[in-house]
N, CA, C and O atoms as CSV, one atom per row, in Angstrom:
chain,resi,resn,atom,element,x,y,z
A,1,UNK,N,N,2.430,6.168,-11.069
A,1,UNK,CA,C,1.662,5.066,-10.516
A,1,UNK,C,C,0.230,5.503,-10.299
A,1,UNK,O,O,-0.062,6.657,-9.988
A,2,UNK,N,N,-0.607,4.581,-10.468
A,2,UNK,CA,C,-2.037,4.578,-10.228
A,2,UNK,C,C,-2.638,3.701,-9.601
A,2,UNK,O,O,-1.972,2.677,-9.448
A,3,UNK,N,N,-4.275,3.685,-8.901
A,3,UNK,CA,C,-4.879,2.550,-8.766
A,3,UNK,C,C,-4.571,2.133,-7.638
A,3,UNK,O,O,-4.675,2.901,-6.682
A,4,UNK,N,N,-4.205,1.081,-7.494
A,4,UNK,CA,C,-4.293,0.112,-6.642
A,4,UNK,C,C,-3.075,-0.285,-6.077
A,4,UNK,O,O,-2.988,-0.906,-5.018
A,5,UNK,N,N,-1.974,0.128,-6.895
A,5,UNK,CA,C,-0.850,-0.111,-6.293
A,5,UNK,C,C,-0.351,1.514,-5.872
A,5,UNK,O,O,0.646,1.685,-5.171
A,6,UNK,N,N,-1.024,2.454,-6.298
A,6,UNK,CA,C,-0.520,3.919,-4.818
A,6,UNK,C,C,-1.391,3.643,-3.778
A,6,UNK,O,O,-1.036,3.967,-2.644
A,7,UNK,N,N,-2.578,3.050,-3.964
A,7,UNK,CA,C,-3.063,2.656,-2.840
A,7,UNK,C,C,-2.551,2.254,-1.603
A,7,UNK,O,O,-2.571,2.748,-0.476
A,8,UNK,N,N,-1.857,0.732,-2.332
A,8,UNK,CA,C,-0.906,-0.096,-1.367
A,8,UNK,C,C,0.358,0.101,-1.188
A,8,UNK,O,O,1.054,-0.879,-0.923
A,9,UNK,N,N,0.906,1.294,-1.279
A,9,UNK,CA,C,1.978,1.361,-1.098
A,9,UNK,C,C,2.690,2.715,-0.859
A,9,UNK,O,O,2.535,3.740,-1.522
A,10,UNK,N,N,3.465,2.537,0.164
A,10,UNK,CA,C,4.100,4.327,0.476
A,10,UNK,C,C,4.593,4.600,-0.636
A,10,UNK,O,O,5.171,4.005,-1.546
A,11,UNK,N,N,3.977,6.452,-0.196
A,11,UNK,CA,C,4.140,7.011,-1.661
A,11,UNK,C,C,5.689,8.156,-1.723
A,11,UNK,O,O,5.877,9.130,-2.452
A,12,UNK,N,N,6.713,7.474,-0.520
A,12,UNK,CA,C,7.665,8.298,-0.348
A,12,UNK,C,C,9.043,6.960,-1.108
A,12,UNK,O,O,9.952,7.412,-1.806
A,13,UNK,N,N,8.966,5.558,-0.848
A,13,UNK,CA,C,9.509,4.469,-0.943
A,13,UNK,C,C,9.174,3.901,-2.130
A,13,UNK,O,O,10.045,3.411,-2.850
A,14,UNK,N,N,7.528,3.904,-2.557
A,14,UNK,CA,C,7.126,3.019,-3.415
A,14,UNK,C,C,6.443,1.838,-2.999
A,14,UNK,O,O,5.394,1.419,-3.487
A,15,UNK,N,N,7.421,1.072,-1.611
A,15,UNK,CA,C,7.623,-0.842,-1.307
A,15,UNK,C,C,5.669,-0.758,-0.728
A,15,UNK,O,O,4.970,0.028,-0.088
A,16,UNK,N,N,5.561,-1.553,-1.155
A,16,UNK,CA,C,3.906,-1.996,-0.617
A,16,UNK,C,C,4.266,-2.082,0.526
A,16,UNK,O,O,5.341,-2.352,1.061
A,17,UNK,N,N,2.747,-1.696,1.071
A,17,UNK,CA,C,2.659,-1.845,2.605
A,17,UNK,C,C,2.480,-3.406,3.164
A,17,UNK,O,O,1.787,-4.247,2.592
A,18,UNK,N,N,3.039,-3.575,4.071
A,18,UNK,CA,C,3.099,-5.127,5.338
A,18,UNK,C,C,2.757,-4.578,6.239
A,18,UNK,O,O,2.644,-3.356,6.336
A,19,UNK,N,N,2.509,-5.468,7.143
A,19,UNK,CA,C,1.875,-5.758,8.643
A,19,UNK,C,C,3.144,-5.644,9.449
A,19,UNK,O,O,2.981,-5.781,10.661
A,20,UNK,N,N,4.438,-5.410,9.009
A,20,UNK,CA,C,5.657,-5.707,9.491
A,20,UNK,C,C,6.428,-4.213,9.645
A,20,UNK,O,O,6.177,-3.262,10.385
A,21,UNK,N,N,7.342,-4.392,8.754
A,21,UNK,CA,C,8.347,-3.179,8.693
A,21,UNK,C,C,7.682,-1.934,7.752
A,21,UNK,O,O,7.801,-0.781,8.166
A,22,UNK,N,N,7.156,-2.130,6.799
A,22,UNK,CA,C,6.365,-1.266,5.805
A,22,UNK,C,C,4.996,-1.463,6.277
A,22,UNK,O,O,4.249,-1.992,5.455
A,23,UNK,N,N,4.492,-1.158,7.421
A,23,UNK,CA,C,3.243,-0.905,8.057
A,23,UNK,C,C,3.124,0.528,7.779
A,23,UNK,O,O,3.944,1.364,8.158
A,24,UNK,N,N,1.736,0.853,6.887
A,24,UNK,CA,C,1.529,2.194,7.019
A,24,UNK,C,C,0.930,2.777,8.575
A,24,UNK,O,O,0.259,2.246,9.460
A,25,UNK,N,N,1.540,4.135,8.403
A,25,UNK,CA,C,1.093,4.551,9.497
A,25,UNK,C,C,0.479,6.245,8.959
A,25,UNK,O,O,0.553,6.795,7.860
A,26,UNK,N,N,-0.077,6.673,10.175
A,26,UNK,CA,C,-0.713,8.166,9.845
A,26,UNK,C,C,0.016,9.106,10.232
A,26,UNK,O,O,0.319,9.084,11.425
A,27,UNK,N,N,0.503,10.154,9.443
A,27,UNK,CA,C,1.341,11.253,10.011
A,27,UNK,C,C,-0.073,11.853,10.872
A,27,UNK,O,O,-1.285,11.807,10.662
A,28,UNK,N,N,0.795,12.424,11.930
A,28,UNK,CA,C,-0.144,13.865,12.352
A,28,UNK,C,C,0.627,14.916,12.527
A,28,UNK,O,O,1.853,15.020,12.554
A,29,UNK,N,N,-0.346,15.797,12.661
A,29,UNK,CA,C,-1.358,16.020,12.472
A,29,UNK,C,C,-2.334,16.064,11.096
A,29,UNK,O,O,-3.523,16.225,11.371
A,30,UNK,N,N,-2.045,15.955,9.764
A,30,UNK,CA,C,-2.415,15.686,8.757
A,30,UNK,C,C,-3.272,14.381,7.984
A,30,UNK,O,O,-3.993,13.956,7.081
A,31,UNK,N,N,-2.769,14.253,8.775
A,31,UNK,CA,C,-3.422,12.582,8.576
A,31,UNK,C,C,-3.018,11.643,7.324
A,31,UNK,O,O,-3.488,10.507,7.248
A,32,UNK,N,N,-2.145,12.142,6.356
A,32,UNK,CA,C,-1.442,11.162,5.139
A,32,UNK,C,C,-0.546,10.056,5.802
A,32,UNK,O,O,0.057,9.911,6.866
A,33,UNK,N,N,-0.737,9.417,4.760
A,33,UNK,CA,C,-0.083,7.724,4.856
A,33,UNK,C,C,1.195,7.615,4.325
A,33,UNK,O,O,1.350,8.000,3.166
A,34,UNK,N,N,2.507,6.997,5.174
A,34,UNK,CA,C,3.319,6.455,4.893
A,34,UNK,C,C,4.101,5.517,5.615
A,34,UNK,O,O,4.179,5.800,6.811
A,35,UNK,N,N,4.830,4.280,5.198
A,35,UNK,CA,C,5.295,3.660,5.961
A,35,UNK,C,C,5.861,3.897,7.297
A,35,UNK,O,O,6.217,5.073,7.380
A,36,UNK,N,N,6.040,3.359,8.169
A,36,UNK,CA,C,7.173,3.563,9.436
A,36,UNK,C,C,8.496,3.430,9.107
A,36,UNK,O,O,9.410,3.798,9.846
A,37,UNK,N,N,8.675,2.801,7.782
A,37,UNK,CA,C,10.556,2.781,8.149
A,37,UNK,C,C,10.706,4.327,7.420
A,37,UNK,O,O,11.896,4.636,7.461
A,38,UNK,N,N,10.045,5.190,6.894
A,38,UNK,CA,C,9.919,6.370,6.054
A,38,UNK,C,C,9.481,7.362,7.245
A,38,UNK,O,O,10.232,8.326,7.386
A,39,UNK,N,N,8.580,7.293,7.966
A,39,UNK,CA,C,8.164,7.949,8.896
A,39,UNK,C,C,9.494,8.270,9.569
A,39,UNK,O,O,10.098,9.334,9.433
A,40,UNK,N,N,9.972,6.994,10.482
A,40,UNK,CA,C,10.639,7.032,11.638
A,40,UNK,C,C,11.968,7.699,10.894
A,40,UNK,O,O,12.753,8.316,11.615
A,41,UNK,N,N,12.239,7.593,9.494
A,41,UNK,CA,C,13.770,8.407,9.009
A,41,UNK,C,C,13.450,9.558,8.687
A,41,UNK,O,O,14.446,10.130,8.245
A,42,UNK,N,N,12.181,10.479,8.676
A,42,UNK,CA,C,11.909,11.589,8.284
A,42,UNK,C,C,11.658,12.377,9.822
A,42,UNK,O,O,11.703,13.606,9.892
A,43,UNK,N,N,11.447,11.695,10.779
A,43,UNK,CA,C,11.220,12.099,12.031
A,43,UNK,C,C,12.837,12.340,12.923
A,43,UNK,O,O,13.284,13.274,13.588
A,44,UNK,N,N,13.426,10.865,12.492
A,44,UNK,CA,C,14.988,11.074,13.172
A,44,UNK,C,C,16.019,11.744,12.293
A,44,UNK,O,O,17.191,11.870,12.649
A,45,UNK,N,N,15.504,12.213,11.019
A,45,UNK,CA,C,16.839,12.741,10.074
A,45,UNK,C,C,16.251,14.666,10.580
A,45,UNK,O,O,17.198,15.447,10.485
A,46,UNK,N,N,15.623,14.981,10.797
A,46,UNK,CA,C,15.064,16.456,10.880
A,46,UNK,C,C,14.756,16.933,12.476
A,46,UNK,O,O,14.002,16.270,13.188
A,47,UNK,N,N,15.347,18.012,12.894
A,47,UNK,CA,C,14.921,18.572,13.930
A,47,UNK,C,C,13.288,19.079,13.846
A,47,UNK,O,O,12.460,18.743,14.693
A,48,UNK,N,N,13.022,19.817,12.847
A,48,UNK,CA,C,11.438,20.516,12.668
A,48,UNK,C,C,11.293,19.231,11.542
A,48,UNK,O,O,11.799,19.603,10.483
A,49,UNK,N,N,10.890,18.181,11.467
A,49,UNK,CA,C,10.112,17.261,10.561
A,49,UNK,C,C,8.549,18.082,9.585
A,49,UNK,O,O,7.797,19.026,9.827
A,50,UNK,N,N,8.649,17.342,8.755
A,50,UNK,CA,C,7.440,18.169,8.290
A,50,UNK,C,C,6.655,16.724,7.071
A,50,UNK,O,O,7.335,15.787,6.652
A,51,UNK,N,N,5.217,16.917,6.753
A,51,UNK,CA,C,4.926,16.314,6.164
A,51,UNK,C,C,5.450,16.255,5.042
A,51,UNK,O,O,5.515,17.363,4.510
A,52,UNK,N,N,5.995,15.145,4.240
A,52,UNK,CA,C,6.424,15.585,2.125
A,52,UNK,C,C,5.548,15.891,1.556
A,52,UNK,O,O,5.810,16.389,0.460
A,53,UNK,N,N,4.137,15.788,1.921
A,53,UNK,CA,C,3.162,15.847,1.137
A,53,UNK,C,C,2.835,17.221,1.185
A,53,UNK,O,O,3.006,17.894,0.169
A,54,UNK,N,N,2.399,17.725,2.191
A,54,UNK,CA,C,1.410,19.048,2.414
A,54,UNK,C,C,2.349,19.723,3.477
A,54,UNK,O,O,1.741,20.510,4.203
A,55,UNK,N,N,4.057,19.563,3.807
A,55,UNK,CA,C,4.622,20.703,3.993
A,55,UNK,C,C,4.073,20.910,6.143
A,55,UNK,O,O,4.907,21.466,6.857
A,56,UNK,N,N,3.346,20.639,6.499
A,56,UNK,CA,C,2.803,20.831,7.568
A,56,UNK,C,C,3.796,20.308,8.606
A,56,UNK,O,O,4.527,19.379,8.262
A,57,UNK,N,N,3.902,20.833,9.900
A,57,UNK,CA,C,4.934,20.123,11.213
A,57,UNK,C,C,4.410,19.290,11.612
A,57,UNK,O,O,3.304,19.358,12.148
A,58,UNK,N,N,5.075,18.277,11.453
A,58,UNK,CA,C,4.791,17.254,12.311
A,58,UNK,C,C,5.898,17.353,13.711
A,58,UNK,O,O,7.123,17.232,13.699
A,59,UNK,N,N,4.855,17.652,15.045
A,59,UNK,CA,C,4.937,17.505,16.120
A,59,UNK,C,C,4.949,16.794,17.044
A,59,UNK,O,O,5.544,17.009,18.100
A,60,UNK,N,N,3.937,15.339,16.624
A,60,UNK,CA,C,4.184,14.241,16.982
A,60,UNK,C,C,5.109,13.086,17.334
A,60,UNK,O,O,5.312,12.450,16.299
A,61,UNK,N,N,5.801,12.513,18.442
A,61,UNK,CA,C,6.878,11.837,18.258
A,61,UNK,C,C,5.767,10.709,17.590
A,61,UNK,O,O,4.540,10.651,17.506
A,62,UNK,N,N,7.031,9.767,17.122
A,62,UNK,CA,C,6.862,8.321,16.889
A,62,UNK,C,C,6.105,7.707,17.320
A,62,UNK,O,O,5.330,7.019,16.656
A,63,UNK,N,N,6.122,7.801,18.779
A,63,UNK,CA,C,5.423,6.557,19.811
A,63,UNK,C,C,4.054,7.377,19.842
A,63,UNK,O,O,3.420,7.244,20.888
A,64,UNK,N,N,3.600,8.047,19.050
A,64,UNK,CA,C,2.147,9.069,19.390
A,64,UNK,C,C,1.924,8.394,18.012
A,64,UNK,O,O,1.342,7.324,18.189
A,65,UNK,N,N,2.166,8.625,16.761
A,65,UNK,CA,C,1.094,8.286,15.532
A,65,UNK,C,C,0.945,6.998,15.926
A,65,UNK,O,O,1.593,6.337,16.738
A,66,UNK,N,N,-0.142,6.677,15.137
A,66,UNK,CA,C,-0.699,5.424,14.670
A,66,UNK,C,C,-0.801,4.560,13.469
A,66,UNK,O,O,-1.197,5.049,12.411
A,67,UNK,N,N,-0.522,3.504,13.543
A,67,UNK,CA,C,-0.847,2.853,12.488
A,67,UNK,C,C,-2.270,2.890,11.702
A,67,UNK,O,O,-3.275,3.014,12.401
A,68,UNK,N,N,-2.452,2.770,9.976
A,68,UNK,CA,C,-3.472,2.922,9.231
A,68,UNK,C,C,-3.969,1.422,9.376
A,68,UNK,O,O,-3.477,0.603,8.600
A,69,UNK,N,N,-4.994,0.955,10.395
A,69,UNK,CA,C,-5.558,-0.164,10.844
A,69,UNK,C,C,-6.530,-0.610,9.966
A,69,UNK,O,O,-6.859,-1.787,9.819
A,70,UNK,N,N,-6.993,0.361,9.375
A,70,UNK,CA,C,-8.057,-0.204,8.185
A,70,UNK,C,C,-7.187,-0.614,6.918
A,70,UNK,O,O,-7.385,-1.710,6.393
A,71,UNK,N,N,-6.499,0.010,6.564
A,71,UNK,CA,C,-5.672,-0.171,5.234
A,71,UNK,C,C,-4.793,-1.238,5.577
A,71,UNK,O,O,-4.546,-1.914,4.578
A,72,UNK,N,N,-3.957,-1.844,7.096
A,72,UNK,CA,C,-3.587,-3.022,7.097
A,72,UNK,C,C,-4.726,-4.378,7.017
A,72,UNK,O,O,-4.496,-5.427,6.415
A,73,UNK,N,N,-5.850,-4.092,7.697
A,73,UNK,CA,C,-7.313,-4.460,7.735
A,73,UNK,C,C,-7.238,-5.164,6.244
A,73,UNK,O,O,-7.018,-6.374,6.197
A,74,UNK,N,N,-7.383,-4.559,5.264
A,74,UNK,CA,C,-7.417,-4.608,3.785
A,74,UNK,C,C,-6.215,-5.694,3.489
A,74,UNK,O,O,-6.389,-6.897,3.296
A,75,UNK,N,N,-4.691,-4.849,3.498
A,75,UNK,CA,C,-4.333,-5.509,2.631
A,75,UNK,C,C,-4.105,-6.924,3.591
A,75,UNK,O,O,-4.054,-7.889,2.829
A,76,UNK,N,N,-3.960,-7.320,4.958
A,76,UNK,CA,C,-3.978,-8.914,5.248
A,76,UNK,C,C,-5.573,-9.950,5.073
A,76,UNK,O,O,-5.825,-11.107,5.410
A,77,UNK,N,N,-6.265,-9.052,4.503
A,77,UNK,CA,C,-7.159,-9.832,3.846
A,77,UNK,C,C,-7.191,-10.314,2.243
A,77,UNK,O,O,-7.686,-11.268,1.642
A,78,UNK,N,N,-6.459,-9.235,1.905
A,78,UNK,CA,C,-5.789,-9.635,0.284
A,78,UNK,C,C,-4.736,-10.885,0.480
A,78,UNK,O,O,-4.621,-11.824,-0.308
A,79,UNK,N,N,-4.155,-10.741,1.428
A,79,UNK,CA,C,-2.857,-11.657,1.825
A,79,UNK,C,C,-3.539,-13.047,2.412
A,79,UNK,O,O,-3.252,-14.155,1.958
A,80,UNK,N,N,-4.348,-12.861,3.334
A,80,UNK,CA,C,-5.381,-14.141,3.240
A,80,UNK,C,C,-6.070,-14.810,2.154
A,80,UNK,O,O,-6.245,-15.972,1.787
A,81,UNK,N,N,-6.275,-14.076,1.916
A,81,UNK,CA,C,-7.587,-14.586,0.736
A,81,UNK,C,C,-6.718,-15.243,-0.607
A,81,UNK,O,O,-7.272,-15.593,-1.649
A,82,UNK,N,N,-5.202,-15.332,-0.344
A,82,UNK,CA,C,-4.788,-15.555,-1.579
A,82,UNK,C,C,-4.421,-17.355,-1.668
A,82,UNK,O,O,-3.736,-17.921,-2.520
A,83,UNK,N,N,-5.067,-17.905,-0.598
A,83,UNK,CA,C,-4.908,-19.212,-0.645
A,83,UNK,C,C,-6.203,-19.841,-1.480
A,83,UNK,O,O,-6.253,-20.889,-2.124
A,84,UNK,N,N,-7.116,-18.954,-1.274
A,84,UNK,CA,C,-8.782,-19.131,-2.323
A,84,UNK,C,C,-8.517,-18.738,-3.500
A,84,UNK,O,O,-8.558,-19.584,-4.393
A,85,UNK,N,N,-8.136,-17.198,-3.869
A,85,UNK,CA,C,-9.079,-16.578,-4.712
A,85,UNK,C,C,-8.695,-17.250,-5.756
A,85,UNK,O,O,-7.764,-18.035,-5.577
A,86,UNK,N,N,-9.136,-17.169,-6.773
A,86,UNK,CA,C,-9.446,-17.222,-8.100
A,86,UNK,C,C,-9.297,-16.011,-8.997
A,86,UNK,O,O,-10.044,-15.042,-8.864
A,87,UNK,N,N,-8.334,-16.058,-9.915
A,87,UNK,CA,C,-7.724,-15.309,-11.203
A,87,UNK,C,C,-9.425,-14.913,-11.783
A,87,UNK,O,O,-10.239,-15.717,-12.236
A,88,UNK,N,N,-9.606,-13.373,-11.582
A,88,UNK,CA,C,-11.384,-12.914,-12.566
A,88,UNK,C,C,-10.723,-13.058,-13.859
A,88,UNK,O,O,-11.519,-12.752,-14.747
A,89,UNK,N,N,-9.814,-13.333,-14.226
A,89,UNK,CA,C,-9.757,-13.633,-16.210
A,89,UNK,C,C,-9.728,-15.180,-16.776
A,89,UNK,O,O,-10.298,-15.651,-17.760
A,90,UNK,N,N,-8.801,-15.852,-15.738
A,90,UNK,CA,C,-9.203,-17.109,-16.369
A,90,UNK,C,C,-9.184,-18.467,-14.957
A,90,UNK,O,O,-8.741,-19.615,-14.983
A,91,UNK,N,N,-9.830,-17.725,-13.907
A,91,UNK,CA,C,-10.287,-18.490,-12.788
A,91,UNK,C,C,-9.134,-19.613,-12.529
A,91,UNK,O,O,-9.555,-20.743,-12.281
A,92,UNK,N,N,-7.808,-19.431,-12.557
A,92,UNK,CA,C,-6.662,-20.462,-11.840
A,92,UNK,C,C,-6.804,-19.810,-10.412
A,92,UNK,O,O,-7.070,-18.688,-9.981
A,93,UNK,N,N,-6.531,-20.925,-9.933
A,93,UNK,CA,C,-6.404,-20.337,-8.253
A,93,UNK,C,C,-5.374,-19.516,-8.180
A,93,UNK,O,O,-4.572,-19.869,-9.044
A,94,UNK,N,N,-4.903,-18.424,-7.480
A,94,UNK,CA,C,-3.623,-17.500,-7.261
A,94,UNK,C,C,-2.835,-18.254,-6.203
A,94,UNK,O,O,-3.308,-18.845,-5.232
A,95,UNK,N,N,-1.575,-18.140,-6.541
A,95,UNK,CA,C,-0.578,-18.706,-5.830
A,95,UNK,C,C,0.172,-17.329,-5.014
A,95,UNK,O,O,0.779,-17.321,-3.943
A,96,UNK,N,N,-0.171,-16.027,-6.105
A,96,UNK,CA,C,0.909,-14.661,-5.848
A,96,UNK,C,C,-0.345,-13.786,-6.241
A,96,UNK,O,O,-1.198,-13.895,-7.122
A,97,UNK,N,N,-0.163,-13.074,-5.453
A,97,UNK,CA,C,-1.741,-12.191,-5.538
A,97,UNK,C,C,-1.398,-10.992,-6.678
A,97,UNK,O,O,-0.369,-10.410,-6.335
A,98,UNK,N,N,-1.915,-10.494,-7.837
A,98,UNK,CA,C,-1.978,-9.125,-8.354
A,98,UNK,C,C,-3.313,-8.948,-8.329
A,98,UNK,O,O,-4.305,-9.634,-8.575
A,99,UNK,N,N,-2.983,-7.368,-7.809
A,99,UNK,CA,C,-4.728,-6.462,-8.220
A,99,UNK,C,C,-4.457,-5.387,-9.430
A,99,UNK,O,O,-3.532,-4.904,-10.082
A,100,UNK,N,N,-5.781,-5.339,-9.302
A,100,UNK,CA,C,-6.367,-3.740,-10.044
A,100,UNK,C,C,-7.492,-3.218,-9.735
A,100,UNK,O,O,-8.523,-3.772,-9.354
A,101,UNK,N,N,-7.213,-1.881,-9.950
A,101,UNK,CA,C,-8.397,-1.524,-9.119
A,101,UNK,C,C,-9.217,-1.017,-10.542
A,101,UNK,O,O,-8.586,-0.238,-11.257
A,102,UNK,N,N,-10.420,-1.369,-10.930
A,102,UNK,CA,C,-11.401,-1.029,-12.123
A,102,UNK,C,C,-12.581,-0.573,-11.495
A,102,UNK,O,O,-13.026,-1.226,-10.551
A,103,UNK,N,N,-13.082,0.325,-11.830
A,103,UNK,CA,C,-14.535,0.847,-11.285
A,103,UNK,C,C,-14.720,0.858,-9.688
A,103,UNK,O,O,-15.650,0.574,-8.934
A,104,UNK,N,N,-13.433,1.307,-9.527
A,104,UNK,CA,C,-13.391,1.361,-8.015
A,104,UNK,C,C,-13.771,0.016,-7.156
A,104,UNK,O,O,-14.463,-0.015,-6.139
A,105,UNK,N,N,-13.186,-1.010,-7.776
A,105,UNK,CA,C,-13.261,-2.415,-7.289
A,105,UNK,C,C,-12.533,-3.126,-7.597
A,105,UNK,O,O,-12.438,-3.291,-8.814
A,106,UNK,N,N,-11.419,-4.115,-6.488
A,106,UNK,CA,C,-10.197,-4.430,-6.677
A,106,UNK,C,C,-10.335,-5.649,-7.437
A,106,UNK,O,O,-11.127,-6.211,-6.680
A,107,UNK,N,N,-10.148,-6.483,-8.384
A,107,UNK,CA,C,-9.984,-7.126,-8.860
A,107,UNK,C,C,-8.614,-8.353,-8.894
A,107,UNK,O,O,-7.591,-7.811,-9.312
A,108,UNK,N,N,-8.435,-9.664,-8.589
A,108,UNK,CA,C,-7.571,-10.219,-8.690
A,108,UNK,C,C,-7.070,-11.061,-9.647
A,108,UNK,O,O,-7.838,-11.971,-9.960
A,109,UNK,N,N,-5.801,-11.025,-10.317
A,109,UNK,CA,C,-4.920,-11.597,-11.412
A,109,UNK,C,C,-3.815,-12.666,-10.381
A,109,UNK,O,O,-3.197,-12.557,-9.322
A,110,UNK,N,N,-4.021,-13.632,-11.370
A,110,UNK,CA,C,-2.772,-15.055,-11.628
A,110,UNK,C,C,-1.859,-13.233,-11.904
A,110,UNK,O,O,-2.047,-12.018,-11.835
A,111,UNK,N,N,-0.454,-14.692,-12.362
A,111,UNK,CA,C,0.731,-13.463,-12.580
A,111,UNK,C,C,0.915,-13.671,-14.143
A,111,UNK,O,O,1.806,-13.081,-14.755
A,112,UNK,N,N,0.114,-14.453,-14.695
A,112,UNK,CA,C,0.015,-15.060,-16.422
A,112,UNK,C,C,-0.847,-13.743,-17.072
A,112,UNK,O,O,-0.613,-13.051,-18.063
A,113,UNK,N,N,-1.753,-13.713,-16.249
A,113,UNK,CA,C,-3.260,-12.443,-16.814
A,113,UNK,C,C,-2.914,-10.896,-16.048
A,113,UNK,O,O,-3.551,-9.855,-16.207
A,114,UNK,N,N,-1.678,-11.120,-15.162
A,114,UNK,CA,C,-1.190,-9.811,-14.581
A,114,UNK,C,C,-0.448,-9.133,-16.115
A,114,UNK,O,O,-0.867,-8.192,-16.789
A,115,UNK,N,N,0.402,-9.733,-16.272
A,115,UNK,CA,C,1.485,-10.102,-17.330
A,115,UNK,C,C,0.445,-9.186,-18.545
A,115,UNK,O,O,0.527,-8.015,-18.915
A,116,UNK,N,N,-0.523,-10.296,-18.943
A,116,UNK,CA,C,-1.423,-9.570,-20.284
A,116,UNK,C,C,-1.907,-8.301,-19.882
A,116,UNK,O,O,-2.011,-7.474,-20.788
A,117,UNK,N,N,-2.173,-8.011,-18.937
A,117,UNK,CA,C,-2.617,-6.728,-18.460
A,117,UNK,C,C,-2.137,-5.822,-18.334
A,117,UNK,O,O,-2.559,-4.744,-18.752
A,118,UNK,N,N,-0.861,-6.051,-17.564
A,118,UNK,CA,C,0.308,-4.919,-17.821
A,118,UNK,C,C,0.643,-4.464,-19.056
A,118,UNK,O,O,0.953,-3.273,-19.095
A,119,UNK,N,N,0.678,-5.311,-20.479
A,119,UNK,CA,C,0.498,-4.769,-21.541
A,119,UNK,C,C,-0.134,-4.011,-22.027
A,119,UNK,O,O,0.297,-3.335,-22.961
A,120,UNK,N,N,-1.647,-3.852,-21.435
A,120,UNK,CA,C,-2.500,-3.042,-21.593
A,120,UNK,C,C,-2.661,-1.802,-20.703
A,120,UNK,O,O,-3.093,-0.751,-21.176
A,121,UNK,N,N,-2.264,-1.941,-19.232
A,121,UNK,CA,C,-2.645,-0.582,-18.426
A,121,UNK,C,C,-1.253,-1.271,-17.590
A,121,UNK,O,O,-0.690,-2.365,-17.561
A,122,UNK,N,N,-1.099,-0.038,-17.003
A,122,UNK,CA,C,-0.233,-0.278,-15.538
A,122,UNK,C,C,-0.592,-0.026,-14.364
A,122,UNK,O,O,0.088,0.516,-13.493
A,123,UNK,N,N,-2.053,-0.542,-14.263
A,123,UNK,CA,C,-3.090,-0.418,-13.102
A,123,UNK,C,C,-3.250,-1.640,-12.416
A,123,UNK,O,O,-4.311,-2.140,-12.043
A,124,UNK,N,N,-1.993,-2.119,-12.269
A,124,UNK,CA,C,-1.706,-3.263,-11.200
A,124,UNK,C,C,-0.845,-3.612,-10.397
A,124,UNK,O,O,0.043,-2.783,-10.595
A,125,UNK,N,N,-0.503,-4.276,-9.625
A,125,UNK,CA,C,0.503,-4.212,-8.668
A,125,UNK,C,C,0.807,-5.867,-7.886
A,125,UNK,O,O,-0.185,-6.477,-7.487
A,126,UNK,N,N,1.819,-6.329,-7.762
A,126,UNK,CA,C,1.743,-7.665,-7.056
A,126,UNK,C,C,2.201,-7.260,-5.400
A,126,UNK,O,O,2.813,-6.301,-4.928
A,127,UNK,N,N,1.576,-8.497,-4.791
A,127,UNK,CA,C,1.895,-8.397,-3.484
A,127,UNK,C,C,2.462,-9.855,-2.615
A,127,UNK,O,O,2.759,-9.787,-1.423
């Protein structure tokens, strides 16, 4: 996976991040991103927990990390905005949001021009 959809989404699960149950949150002390329902089973399945990523202890209970407030910030504005935006390939209004991220700028697809695109890269993701 690339882009825009490792962006949005824990990279232990895959499931895009929500405002809900798949709320990213910040390990600490390290500071990497992964959901809470991933967090809280890597915290309650292990006596010494440790980051997957970089191996480090996490010492922190549960009720101490925090949620990634900017990155929910983001994606419920993607989730808003999907009653406006407009498809950048052939301007239908979006009913189901896909991005991509191109030149380091997210871009939004109908699921018709997601579709053609995915043929071409797999630098997209629906939400």
């Amino acid at each position: 996976m690339e882009g825009a959809e490792t962006a949005f989404s824990c990279k232990i699960c895959y499931s895009l991040y929500d405002d809900k149950v798949k709320k990213p949150y910040i390990i600490s002390p390290c500071s990497h991103t992964i959901c809470f329902t991933c967090l809280r089973e890597i915290i309650e399945s292990n006596s010494n927990p440790n980051c997957p990523f970089c191996v480090r202890e996490i010492k922190a209970s549960i009720s101490e990390m925090k949620p990634n407030y900017e990155l929910i910030d983001i994606i419920l504005t993607i989730k808003t905005s999907s009653n406006e935006t407009k498809c950048v390939k052939c301007s239908d209004i979006i009913d189901k949001i896909y991005f991509k991220e191109k030149n380091n700028n997210i871009q939004f697809l109908c699921k018709k021009c997601a579709k053609d695109e995915k043929n071409l890269e797999d630098d997209y993701s629906g939400n």
